[in-house]
Every structure is written in C-alpha cells, then in structure tokens.
C-alpha positions in Angstrom: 9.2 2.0 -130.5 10.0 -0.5 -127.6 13.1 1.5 -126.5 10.7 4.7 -126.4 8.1 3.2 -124.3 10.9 1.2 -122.4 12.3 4.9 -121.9 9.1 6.3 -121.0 8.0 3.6 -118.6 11.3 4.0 -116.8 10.9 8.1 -116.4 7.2 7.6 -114.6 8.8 4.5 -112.6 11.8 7.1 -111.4 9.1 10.1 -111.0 7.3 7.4 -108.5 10.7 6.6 -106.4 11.3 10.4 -106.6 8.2 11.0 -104.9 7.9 8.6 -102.5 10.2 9.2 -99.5 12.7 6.6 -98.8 14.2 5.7 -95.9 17.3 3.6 -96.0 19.0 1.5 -92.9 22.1 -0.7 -93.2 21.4 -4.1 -91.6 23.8 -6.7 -90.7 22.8 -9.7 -90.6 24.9 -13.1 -89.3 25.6 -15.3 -92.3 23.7 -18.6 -92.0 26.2 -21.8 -90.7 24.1 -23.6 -93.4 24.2 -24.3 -97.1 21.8 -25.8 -99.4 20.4 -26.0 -103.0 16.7 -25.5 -104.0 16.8 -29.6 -103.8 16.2 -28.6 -99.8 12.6 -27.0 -101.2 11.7 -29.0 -103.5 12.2 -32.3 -100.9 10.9 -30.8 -97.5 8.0 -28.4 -99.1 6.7 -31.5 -101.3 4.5 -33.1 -99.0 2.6 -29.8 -98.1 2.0 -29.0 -101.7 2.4 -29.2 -105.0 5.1 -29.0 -107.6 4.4 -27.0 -111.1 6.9 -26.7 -114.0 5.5 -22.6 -115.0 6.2 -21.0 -117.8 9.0 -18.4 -117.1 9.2 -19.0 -113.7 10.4 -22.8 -113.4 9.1 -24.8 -110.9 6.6 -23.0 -108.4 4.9 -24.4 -105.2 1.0 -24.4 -104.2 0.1 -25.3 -100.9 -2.5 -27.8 -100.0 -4.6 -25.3 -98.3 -7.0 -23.8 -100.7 -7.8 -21.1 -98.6 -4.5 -20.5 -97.7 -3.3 -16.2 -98.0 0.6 -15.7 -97.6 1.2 -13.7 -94.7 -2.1 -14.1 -93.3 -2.8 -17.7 -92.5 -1.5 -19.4 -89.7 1.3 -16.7 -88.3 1.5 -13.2 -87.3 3.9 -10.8 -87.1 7.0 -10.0 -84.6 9.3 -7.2 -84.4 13.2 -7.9 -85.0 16.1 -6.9 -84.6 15.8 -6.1 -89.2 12.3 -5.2 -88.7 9.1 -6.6 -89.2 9.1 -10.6 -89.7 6.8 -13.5 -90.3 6.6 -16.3 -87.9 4.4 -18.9 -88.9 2.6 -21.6 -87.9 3.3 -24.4 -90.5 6.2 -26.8 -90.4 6.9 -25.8 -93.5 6.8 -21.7 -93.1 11.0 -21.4 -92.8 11.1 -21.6 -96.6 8.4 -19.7 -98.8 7.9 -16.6 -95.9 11.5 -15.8 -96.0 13.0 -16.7 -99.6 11.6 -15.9 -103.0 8.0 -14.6 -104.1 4.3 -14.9 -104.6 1.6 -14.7 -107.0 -2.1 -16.4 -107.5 -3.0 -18.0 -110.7 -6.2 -18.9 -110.9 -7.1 -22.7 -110.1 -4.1 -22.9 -108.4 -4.3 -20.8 -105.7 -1.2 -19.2 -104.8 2.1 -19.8 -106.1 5.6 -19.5 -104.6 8.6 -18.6 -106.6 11.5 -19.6 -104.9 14.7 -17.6 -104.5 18.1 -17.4 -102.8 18.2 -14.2 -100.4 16.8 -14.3 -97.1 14.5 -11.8 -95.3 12.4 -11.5 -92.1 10.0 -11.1 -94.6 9.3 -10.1 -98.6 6.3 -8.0 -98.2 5.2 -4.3 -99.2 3.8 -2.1 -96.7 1.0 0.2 -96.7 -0.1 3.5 -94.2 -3.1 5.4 -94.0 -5.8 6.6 -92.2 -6.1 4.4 -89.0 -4.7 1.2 -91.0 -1.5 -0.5 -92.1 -1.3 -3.3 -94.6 1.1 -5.5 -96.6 1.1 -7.6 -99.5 3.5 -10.4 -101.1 6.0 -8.9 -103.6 5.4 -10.9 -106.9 8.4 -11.9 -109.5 9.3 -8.7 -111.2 8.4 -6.1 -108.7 11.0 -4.6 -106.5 11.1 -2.7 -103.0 9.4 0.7 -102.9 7.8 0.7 -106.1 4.2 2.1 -105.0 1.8 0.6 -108.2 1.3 -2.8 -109.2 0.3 -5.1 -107.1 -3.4 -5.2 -107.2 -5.3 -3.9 -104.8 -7.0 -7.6 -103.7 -3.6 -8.8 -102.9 -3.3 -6.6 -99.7 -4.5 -7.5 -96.5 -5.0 -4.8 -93.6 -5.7 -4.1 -90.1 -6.6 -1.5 -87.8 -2.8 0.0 -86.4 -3.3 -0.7 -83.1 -3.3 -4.6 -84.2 -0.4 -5.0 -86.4 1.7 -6.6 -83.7 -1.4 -8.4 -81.9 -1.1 -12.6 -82.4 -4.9 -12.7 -83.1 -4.2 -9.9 -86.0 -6.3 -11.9 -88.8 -9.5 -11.4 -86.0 -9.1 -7.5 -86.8 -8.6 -7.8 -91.0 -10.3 -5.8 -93.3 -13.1 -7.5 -94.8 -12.6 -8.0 -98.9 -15.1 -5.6 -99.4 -13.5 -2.5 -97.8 -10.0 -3.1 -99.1 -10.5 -1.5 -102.4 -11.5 1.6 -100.4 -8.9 1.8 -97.7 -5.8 0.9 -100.3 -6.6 4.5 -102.0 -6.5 6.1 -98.8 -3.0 4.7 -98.0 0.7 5.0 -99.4 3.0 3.1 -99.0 6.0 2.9 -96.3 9.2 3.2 -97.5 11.5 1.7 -94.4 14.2 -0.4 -96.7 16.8 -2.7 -94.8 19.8 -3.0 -97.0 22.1 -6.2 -95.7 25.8 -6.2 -96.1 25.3 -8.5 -98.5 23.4 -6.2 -100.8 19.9 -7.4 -100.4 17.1 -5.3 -99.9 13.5 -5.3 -97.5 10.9 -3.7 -96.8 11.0 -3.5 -92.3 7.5 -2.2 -91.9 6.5 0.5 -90.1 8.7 1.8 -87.4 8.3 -0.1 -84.0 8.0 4.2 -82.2 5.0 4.3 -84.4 3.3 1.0 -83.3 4.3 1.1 -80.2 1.7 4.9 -80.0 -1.2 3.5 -81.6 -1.0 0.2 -79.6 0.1 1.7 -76.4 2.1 -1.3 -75.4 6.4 -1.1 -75.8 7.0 -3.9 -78.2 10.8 -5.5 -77.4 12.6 -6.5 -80.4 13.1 -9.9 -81.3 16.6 -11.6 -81.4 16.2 -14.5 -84.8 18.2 -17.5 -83.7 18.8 -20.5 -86.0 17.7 -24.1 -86.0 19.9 -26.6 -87.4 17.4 -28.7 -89.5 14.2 -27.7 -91.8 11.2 -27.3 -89.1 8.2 -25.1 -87.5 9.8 -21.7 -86.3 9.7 -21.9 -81.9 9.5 -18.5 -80.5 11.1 -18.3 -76.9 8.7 -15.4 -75.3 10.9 -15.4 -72.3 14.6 -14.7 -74.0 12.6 -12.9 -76.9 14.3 -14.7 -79.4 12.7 -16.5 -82.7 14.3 -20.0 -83.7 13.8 -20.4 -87.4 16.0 -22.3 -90.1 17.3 -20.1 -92.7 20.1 -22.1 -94.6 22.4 -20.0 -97.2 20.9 -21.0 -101.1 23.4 -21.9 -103.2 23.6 -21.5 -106.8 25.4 -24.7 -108.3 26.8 -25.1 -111.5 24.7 -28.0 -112.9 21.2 -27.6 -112.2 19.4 -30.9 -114.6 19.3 -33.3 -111.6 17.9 -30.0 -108.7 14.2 -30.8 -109.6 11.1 -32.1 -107.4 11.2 -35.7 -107.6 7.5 -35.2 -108.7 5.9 -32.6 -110.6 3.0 -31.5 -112.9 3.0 -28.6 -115.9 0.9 -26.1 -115.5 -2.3 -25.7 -117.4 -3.9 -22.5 -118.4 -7.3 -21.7 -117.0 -9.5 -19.5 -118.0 -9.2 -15.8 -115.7 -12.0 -15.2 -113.5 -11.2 -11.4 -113.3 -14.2 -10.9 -110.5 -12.1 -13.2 -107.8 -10.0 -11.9 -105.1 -5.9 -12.5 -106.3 -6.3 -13.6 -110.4 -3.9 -13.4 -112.6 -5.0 -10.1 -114.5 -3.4 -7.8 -111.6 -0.1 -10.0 -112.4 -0.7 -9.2 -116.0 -0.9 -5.8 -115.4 2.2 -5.8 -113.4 4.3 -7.3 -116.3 3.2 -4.4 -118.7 3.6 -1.7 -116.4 7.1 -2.6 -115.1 10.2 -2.6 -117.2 12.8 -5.9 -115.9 15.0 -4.4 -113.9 17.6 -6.1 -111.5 15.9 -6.0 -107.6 18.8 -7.6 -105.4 16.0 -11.1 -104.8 16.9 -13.8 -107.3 13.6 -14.5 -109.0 12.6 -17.9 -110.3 12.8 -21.5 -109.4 15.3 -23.4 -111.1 14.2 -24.5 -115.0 14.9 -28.0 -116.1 18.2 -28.0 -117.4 19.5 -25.0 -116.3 19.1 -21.3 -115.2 
C-alpha cells in the first residue's frame, strides 16, 4: 500500500514539474578560499539565538527577534551576477540566508536548518497579477515544486518594488496574501552550479527592469575573509559577504553548540501566520527525494 501511494504521489509530483515551465541556466560560481564545519554556526550564530536539539532535523537555530520573517527583516534584495540574492542587515545574515533552510514551529518562531551548499539565496518565487513574492524553502521541499509551502509563509510586493531597498514599506498585508498567492504561479528560473547545486534566481532582471523602469546593474559577490555583516560597495557594484566552503567531517560527536536546549512540543495554533500544520502538510504531500541542498543540522553522534 505505501509503494502505491509512494507511486502515485510521485506521478501528480512529475505531472506538476511537467506543467510548470522550467527554465534552466548553468552558473559558475568561484569556489570559496574558505573551509569550515557547522562548529563555524553553531559558535558565531549562538549569541544571536538559540540552539534546539529537533527531532529529525538535529540542531536548529531561532533568532532572538520574535518578530523576525526570513527574507523580510532587516535586508532586501540585489541583483547578481547568479540572480536574485539576500543582503542583510544582521551581523549574523552570511550564514542562515545563504546555507540550509527554514521553517516556523510554533513558540519558537522560526527555525533554521543548516546545510552545506551555498546560494545567493534559497527561496521560491511567485508571479502574478501585478505582484511577485518568495518564500523560504523548508527541509524536504525542492526547487520548482509549485505546492506545499503554505500560503502564510509568502511574503509579496507590488513588481515595480522587488528591487527597491525600502521593499518591506510596499508588502502585502497578511490579509491579502491568501488572495494574491491563488492568482500567481510560480517562476521557474533554476541556476544549476558546476558543482551540481540548484536555485531558484528570481524573476528575470529584463522583467523588473519594465515594471520598475529603472536598469538594475548586476551585482559582482566578493568575499570577506572572516564571519561578519555583508558591506555592499554601491560604487564598484559589488557585495562583500562571507561564504566559507562546509565541510562534511568524518566524526561529528564533538561539532555541537557548546549550549543547547531540546525542543518541546507546543500545542499548534492553526489560526497563526507560519505554524507548523502547513509543514505537516508538506511532509505528507511530498515523497523524500534527493534536492542537491544537504538538509539537517548535524545529530549528536553522527549524520
């Protein structure tokens, strides 16, 4: 019974690829001079946040800022030479923005999943109607699969916007997104590095460039040499972020946050923006599949 509905699942999921038009580029992008373990999260993210010990996932991070959004707060979005990137305000924004994945559990806020592959970004993009919008890819879910990630998770704004630094004045208000995510699909521009990793670059810069009607110049990433703030040099239109290679290493008991807490179910609110029952939903619609993104922090004792 499980291999039939494992079977059926996976013909709708190919049905939804088949339909959705795809778009392809091969990206190269310059190996980092840098190599670290997840011991360079754990360390430099820890006084910005929390530590949990998850179920499934290992250990996830929560920032301090309970009103925090990923890919909303404190940043906005330049265009680069691989597409669409973050650049973000916080000291800390080199590590959860460009590695690994998000989800919200309820009384923690959100949650970041680290991972080892770099990207300007690891977000899924939306079109429609006079709007484009974008949402954190969650463990599990891969690039260009159009369902699953629940509606409240997606944050948009008006297209002539996208590339404004004020963006977040010209969000959606909660109580139109609902409404405006039906109206839009979603944008299938993949970036696919020599190194085999996949991600979504946004809406094509032609494209913004018409609704905005200014010419956007695309942004050379340069890299830092220690774990800070990104600085964006406006003049040489460059962005100076750290984004170290993650290495896997062979024993994994002593890579751990020197402090920690387990997590501790809370009961859903299903009525608040971001619970857990959209991530629920996502685990039973969506067989496992491989996605290119190592998933997961690192479990105590080993991978």
């Amino acid at each position: 019974m499980k291999r039939l509905c494992f079977a059926l699942v996976f013909f709708l999921l190919s049905g939804l690829f088949q339909s959705c038009k795809t778009t392809a580029q091969q990206t190269v992008i310059t190996p980092p001079s840098d190599t670290v373990t997840y011991q360079q999260f754990y360390d430099q993210l820890s006084p910005y946040g929390r530590w949990i010990e998850y179920p499934g996932y290992g250990y996830v991070w929560s920032p301090n800022d309970a009103d925090f959004i990923p890919y909303s707060s404190n940043g906005y979005w330049v265009y680069t030479n691989w597409g669409w990137g973050w650049n973000s305000g916080y000291t800390w924004g080199w590590a959860p923005f460009h590695y690994g994945r998000w989800f919200y559990e309820t009384g923690y806020g959100w949650c970041w999943v680290p991972g080892y592959s770099w990207a300007p970004a690891w977000v899924m993009w939306r079109t429609g109607g006079q709007y484009y919008g974008w949402a954190p890819l969650p463990p599990g879910i891969g690039i260009g699969v159009s369902f699953g990630i629940p509606y409240e998770h997606w944050c948009f704004v008006d297209h002539r916007y996208l590339g404004a630094r004020n963006f977040s004045t010209y969000l959606l208000p909660a109580n139109r997104i609902e409404a405006v995510y039906h109206q839009t699909t979603i944008i299938n521009n993949i970036n696919i590095t020599d190194r085999r990793v996949s991600f979504a670059s946004g809406p094509s810069r032609t494209e913004v460039e018409k609704y905005s009607g200014q010419t956007i110049r695309p942004i050379s990433i340069r890299e830092n040499q220690a774990p800070q703030g990104s600085r964006f040099d406006e003049n040489k239109s460059e962005l100076h972020l750290y984004r170290p290679a993650i290495t896997h290493t062979p024993v994994q008991r002593e890579i751990q946050p020197r402090t920690s807490t387990r997590f501790q179910d809370i009961p859903r609110n299903n009525g608040q923006r971001g619970t857990w029952s959209g991530m629920e939903r996502i685990e039973r619609e969506t067989p496992r599949m491989n996605f290119n993104e190592g998933r997961g922090g690192v479990r105590r004792g080993g991978r």
